[in-house]
C-alpha positions as CSV (number, residue, x, y, z in Angstrom):
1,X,87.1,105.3,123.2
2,X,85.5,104.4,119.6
3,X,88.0,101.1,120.0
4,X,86.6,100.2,123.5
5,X,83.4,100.4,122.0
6,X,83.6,98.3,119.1
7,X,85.6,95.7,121.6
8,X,82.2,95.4,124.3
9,X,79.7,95.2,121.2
10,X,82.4,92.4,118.8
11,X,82.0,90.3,122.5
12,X,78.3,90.7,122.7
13,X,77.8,89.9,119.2
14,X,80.1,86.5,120.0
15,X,78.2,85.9,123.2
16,X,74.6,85.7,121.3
17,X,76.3,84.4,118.2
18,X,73.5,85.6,115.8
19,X,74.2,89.4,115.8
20,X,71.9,92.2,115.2
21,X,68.3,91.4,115.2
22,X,66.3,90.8,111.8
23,X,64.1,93.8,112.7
24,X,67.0,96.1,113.0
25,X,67.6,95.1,109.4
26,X,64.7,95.6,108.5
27,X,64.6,99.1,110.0
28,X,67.6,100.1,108.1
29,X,66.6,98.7,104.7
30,X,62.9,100.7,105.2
31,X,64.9,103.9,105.9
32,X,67.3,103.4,102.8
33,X,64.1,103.1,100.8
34,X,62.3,105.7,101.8
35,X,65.5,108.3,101.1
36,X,66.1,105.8,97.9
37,X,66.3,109.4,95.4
38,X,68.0,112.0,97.6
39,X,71.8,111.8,97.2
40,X,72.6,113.5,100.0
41,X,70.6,111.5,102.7
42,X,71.8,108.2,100.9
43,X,75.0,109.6,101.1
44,X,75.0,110.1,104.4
45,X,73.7,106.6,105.4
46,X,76.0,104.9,103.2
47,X,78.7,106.8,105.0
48,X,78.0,105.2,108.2
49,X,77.1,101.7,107.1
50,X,79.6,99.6,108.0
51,X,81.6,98.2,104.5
52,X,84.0,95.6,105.7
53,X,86.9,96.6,103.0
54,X,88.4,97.5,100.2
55,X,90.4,94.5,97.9
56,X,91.0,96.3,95.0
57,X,93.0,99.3,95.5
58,X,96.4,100.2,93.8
59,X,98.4,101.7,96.8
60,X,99.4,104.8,94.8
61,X,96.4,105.3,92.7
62,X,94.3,105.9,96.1
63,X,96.8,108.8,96.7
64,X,95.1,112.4,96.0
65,X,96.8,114.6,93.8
66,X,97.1,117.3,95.9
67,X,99.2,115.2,98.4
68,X,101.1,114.0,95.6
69,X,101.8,118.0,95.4
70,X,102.8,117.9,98.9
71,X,104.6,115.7,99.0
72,X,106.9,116.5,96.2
73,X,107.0,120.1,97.0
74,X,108.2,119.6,100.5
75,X,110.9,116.8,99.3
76,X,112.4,119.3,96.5
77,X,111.0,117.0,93.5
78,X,110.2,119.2,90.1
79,X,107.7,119.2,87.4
80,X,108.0,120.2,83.5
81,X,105.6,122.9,82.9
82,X,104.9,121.3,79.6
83,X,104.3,117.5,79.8
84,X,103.5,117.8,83.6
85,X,105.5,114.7,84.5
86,X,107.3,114.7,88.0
87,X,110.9,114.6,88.0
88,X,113.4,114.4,90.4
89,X,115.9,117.5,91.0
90,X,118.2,119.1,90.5
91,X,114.9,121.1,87.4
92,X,116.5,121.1,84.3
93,X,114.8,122.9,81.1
94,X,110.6,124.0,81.2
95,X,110.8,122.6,85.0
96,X,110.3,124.2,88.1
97,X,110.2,122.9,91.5
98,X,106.6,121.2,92.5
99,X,107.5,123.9,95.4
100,X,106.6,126.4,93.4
101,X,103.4,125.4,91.7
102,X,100.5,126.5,94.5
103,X,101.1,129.5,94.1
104,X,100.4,129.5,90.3
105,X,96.8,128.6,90.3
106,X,96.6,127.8,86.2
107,X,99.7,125.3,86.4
108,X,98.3,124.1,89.8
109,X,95.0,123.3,88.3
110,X,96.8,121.7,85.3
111,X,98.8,119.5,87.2
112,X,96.1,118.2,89.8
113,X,93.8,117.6,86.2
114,X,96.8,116.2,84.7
115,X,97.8,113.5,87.6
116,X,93.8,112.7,88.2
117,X,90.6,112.5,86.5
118,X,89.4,116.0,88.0
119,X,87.1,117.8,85.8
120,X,88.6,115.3,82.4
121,X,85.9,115.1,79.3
122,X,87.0,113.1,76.9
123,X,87.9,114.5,73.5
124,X,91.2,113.8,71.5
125,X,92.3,112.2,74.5
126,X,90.3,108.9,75.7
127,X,89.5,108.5,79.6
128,X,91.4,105.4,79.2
129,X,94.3,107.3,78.1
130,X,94.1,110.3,80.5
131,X,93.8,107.5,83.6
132,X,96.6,105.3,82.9
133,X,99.0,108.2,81.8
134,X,98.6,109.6,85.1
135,X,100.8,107.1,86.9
136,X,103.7,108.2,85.2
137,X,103.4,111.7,85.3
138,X,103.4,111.6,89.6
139,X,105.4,108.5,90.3
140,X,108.7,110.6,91.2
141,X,106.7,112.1,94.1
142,X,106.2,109.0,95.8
143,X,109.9,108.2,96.9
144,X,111.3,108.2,100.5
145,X,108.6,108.0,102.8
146,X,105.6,109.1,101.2
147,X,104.5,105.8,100.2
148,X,103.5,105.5,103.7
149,X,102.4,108.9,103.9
150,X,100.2,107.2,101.2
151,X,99.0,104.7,103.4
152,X,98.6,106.9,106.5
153,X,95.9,108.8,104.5
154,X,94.1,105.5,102.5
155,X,93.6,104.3,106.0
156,X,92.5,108.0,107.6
157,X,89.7,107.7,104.5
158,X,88.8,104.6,105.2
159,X,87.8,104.7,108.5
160,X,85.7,107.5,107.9
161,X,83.5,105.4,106.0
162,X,83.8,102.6,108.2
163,X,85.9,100.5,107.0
164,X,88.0,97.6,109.0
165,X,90.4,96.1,105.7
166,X,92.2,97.2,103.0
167,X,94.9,95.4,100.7
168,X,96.2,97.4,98.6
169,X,98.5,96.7,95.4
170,X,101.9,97.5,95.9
171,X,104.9,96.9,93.9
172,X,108.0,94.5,95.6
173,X,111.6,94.7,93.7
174,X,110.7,95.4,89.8
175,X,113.9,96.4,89.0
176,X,115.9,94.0,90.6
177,X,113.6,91.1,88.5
178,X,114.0,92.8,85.5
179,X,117.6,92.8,86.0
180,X,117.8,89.1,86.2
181,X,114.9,88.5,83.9
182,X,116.9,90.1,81.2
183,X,120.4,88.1,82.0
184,X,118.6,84.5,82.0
185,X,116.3,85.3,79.0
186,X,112.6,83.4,78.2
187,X,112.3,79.7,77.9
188,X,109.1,77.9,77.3
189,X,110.7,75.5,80.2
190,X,109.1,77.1,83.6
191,X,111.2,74.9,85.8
192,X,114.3,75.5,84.2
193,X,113.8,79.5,83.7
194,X,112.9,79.4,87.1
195,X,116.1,78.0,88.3
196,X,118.0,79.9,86.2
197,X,116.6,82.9,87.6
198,X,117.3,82.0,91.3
199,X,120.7,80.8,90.5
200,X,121.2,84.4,88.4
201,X,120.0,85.9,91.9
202,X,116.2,86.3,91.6
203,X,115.7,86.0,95.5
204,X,118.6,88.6,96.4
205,X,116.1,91.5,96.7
206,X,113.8,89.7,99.0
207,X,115.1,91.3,102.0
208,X,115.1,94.6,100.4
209,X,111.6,94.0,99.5
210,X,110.2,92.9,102.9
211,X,111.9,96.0,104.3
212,X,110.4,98.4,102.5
213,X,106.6,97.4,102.5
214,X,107.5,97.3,106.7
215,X,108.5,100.5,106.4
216,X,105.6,102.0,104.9
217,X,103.5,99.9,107.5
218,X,105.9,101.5,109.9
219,X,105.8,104.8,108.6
220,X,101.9,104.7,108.5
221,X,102.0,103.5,112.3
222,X,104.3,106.6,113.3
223,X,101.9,109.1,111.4
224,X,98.7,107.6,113.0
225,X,100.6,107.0,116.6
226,X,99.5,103.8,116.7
227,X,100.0,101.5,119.5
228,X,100.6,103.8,122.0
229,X,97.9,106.7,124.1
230,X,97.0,109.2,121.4
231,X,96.8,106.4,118.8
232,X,94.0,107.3,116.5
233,X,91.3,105.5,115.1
234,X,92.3,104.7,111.8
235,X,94.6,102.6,113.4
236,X,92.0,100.2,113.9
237,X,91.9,99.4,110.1
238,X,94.5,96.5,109.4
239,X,96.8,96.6,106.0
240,X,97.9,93.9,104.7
241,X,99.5,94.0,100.3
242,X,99.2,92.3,97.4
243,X,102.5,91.8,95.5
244,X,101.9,93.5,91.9
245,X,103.3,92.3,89.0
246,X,103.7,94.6,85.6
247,X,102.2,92.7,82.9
248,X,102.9,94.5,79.9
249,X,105.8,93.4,79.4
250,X,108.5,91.3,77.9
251,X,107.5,87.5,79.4
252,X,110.9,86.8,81.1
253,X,110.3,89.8,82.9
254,X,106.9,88.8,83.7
255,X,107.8,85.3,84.7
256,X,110.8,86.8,87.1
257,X,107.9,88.8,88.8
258,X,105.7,86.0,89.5
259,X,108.6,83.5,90.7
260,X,110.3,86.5,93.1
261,X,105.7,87.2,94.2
262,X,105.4,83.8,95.0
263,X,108.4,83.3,97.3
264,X,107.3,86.9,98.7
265,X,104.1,85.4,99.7
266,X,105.7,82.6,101.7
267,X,108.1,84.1,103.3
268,X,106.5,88.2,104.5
269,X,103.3,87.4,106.4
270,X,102.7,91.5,105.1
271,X,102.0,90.0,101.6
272,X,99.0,88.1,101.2
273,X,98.2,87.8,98.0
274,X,99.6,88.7,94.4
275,X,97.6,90.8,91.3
276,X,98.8,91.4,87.7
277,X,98.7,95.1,87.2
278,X,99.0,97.6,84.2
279,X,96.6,97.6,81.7
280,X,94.7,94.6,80.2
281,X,94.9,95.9,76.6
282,X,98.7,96.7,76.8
283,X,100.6,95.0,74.0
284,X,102.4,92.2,76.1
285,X,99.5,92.4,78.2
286,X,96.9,91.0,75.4
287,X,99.4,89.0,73.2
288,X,100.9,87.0,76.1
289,X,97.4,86.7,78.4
290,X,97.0,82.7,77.9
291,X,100.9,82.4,78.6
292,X,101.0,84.8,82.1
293,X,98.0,82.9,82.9
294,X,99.6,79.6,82.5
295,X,103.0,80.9,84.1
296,X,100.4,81.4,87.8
297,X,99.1,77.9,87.0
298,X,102.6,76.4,87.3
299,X,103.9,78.5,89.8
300,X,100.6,77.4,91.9
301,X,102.2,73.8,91.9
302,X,105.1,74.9,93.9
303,X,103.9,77.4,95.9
304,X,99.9,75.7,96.7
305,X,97.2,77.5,98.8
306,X,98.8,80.8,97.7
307,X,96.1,83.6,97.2
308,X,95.8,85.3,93.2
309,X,93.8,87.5,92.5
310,X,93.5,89.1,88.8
311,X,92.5,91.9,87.0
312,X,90.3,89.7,84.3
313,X,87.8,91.5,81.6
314,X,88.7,94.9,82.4
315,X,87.9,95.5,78.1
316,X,85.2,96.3,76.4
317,X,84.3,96.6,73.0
318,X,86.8,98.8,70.8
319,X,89.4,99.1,73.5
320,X,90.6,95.4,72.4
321,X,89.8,93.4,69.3
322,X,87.1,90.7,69.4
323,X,88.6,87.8,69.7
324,X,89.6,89.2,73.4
325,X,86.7,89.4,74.8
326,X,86.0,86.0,74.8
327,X,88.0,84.1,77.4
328,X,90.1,86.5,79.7
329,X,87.8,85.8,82.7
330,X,87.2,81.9,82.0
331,X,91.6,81.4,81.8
332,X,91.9,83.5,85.2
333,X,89.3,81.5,87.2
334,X,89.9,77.7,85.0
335,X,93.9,78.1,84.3
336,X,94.8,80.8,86.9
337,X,92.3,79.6,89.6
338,X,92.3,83.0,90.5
339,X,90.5,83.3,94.2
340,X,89.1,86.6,93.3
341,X,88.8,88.8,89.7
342,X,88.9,92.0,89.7
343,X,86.3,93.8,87.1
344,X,85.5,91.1,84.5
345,X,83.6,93.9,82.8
346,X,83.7,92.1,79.6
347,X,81.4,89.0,80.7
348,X,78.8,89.3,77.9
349,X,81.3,88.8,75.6
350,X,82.6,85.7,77.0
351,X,82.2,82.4,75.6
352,X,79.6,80.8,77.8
353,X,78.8,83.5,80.3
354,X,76.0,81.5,81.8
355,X,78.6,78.7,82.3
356,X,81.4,80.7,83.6
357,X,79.4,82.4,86.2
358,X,78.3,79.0,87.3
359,X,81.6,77.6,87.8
360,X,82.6,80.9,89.5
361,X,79.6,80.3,92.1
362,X,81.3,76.4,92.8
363,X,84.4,78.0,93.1
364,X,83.8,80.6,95.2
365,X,84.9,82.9,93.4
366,X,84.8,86.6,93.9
367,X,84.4,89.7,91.6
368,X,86.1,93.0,92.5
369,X,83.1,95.2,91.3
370,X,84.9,99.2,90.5
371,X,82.0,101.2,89.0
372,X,83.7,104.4,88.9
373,X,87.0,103.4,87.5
374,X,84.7,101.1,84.4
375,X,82.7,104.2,83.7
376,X,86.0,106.8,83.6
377,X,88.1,103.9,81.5
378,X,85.7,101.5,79.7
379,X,83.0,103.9,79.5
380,X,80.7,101.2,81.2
381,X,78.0,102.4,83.8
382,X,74.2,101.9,84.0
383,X,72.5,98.9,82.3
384,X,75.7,98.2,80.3
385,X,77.6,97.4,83.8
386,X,78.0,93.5,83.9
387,X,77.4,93.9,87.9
388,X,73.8,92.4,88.0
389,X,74.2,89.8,85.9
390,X,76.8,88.5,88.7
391,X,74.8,89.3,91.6
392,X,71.7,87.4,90.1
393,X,73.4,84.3,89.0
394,X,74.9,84.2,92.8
395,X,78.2,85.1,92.2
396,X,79.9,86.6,95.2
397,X,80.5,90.6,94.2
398,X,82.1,93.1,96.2
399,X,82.6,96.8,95.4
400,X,85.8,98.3,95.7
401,X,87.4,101.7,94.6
402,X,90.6,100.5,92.4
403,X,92.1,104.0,92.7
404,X,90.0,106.6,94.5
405,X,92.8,109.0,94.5
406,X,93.1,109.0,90.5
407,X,89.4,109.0,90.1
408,X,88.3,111.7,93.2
409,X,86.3,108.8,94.7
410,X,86.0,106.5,97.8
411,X,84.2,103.4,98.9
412,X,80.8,105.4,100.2
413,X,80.3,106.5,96.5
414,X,80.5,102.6,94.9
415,X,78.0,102.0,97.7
416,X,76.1,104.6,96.3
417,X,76.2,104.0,92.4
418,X,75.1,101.0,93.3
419,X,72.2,102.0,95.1
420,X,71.2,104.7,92.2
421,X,72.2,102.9,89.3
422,X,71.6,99.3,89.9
423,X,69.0,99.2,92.6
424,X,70.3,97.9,95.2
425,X,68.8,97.5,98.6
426,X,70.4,97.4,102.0
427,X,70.4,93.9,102.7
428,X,72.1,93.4,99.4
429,X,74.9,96.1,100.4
430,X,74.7,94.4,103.5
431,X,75.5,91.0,102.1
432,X,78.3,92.8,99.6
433,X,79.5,94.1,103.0
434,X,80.1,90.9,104.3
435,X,81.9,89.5,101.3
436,X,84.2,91.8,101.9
437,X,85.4,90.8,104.4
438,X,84.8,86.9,103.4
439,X,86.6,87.4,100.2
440,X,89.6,89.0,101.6
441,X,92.9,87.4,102.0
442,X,93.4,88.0,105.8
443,X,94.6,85.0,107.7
444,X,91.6,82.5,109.3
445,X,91.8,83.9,112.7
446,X,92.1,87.3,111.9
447,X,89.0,87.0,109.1
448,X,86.8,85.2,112.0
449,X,87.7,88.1,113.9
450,X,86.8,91.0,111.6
451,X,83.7,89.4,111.0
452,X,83.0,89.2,114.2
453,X,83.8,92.9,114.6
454,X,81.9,93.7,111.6
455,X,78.3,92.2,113.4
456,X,78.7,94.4,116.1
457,X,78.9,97.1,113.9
458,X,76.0,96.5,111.9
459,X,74.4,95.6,114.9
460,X,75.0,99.5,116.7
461,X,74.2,100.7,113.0
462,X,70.9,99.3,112.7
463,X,69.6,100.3,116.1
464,X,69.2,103.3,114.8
465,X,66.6,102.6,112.7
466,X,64.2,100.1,114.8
């Protein structure tokens, strides 16, 4: 029924071709400021505001813990007791089965704080620390099936909060590149490494690769019963990935990565645009920045109109020295021409910030804006958050969650840090709403048609507030 519904209003909306009324905006923006103070009635409007999408989400970081525990328990995977690090079976010494753990409420607890940021207050251990470890600890539980089981419940989430888009990160044939990565070796020669590479193999796994990220589409589709009768809503939100590549490491193996991403992107219409993941202050990650930027610059020659986007000034002061501050988010957008950034936390420290952010605004380039994730890992919220400073100098800025599952989040509550913390009104959030969607990587067609989508729903949102 919902679907019908959002089908009669998307062809009104084309028929008029101007959408809602600007009194229905301003309806909606009066009500948001007259609740502006009481979380739980902004809460509740942001809920049902329409927010277009989420571009910056790593696939198993949106994951909850407590499925994580599910999902392991039920497919026999174990857990040390100690280190709290999955494992698969058969449990050798201070393991048990994950089976075991819900009934033992202290390890229970430990491990859902452990493989999250639940209840975490920094001490020996930075947030930093405690949110990148996590990845390690749960990764065994995410074989098989679950990484659609994953997907089945992003999408469940965000259709809740009305959303039409996500693209999440997700990682295509890492082990299979590092295999041949580490036969051909690192050449300053691009071209040649590259052909070396594809004649050791590189593009062997691409079938491998393009079957798996169908079959957590697939597997998503079965959960949800999509396309047929009982189908249920969050079918309605469409998935499409960006191809991750691990950047702290050796620079063969990054190269291999990048070659096998950009090949993925041509050829799996499910991949539509590529992202460098693992932390920005790793050791490969800092030392070989300029270099892995330059690799996407020469790639871009053989593979043009393909869609980057980076995470880019996701430091701050005392997480990396100095002298990196000052020009990770100019090499993404002028070496990488990176489409979209995501953080770029670090923009005061930049050479030039005045002068980046204006050649971002001529490029049209977008910021991936994740206020929780800055304030668990950089310790960045408030005033200190580079967000205004973008939005004021007309850079294009949407807010995503990066990994809500890892931080206990979701969309509704960037929506409503920035409303709290950075004063924004609803015809801004409406305008970050629409970028979205504008920023996204979908196909033409299928963007034209979201947007249309996403009209009517502002449109039925906002009548209730005329």
């Amino acid at each position: 029924m919902k679907r019908t519904i959002i089908f009669l209003a998307t062809t009104a909306a084309l028929a008029v071709g101007t959408g809602p009324a600007r009194a229905d905006a301003d309806g909606a923006a009066a009500r948001l400021d007259r609740i502006r103070g009481d979380h739980a009635k902004v809460l509740q409007f942001l809920q049902d505001m329409p927010k277009g999408s989420d571009l910056h989400m790593h696939l198993s970081g949106a994951i909850y813990a407590e499925s994580l525990v599910s999902y392991g328990a039920a497919d026999g995977i174990c857990v040390n007791t100690v280190t709290l690090a999955s494992a698969y079976p058969p449990c050798g010494d201070n393991q048990v089965p994950l089976s075991t753990v819900p009934a033992n409420t202290t390890l229970y607890n430990r491990v859902i704080s452990a493989w999250s940021m639940r209840g975490f207050t920094p001490s020996v251990e930075s947030g930093h620390d405690h949110f990148f470890a996590t990845f390690d600890l749960f990764g065994a539980t995410l074989g098989g099936t679950r990484t659609g089981d994953g997907l089945a419940q992003i999408t469940a989430r965000a259709q809740d909060q009305a959303e039409q888009y996500v693209e999440p990160m997700f990682g295509a044939a890492f082990s299979a590149n590092r295999k041949v990565a580490t036969q051909v070796g690192y050449t300053s020669d691009f071209a040649l490494m590259r052909q070396k590479m594809i004649d050791a193999g590189l593009f062997d796994a691409m079938p491998s690769a393009t079957a798996y990220a169908q079959s957590v589409l697939d597997r998503r589709a079965a959960l949800q019963r999509c396309g047929t009768p009982n189908a249920q809503d969050a079918c309605d939100v469409a998935v499409r990935f960006d191809a991750q590549i691990l950047r702290n490491q050796l620079p063969e193996v990054v190269f291999a990565q990048l070659a096998f991403a950009f090949e993925l992107l041509k050829r799996d219409p499910n991949f539509v645009g590529l992202n460098m993941v693992q932390q920005e202050d790793g050791i490969f990650s800092l030392r070989d920045y300029r270099l892995h930027m330059r690799m996407i610059q020469y790639l871009r020659t053989l593979y043009p109109g393909t869609k980057v986007t980076l995470h880019a000034g996701e430091l701050w002061p005392g997480i990396a020295p100095p002298q990196d501050l000052r020009f990770h988010i100019r090499a993404a957008v002028n070496t990488a021409a990176a489409q979209r950034i995501g953080h770029g936390v670090d923009l005061r420290w930049e050479r030039h910030p005045k002068a980046l952010m204006n050649t971002m605004v001529e490029d049209g380039t977008c910021v991936e804006i994740n206020l929780t994730s800055n304030r668990q890992i950089l310790g960045v919220s408030g005033k200190k958050h580079p967000i205004r400073d973008y939005w004021e100098n007309g850079v294009r800025i949407v807010l995503s969650t990066d990994d809500e599952g890892v931080s206990r989040t979701d969309l509704t509550h960037q929506y409503q840090q920035a409303v709290d913390d950075h004063g924004f009104g609803y015809k801004d959030l409406k305008k970050i709403a629409r970028n979205g969607l504008r920023c996204s990587f979908l196909p033409k067609t299928e963007k034209q048609k979201a947007l249309a989508t996403q009209r009517a729903m502002f449109q039925t949102f906002e009548a209730k507030f005329e």
